[in-house]
C-alpha positions, -999 to 999 in steps of 0.1 A, spaced: 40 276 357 28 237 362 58 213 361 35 194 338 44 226 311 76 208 298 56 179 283 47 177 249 13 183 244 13 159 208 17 130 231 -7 138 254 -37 116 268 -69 139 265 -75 135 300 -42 149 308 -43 176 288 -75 184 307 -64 182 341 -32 205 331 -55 229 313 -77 229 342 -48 238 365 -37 263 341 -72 284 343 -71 278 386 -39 297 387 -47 323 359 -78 330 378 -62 334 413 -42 362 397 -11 362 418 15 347 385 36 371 376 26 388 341 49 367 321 46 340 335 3 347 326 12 349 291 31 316 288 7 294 310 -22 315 283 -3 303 252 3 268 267 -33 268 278 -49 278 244 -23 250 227 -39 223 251 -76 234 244 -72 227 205 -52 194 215 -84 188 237 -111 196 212 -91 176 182 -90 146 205 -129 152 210 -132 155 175 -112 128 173 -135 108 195 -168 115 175 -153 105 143 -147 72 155 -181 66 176 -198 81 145 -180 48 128 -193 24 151 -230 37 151 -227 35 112 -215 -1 108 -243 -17 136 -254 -46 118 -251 -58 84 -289 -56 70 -292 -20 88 -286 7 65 -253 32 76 -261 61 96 -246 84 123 -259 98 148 -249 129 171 -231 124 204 -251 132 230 -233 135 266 -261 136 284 
């Protein structure tokens, strides 16, 4: 398991959440964690993808915001995010 597993995952930053989930799937993937050790770092893991999507979500609620108050004589709209 990461040292980074003891942190609470409430008050994580998305971009740490992220990097420990990324860390997570590198040492799943290299297959040598012993099998309960797998299942944690999986549970831990899938806990730090919904913190990461709700913090995207998150995100496009508040851009959305923004795009809809642009200018005072320009009606409200949203628009989708585009990362590209």
């Amino acid at each position: 398991m990461t040292e980074n597993a003891q942190n609470p995952i409430a008050s994580m930053s998305f971009e740490a959440a992220l990097a420990e989930l990324e860390t997570i799937v590198r040492d799943l993937e290299r297959g040598d964690i012993p099998l309960e050790d797998s299942i944690e770092a999986y549970a831990r893991g899938t806990a730090l993808r919904k913190h990461c999507q709700e913090r995207l979500n998150a995100a496009e609620e508040r851009v959305e915001k923004i795009v809809a108050g642009t200018g005072e004589n320009t009606p409200a709209r949203t628009e989708p995010f585009d990362p590209a």
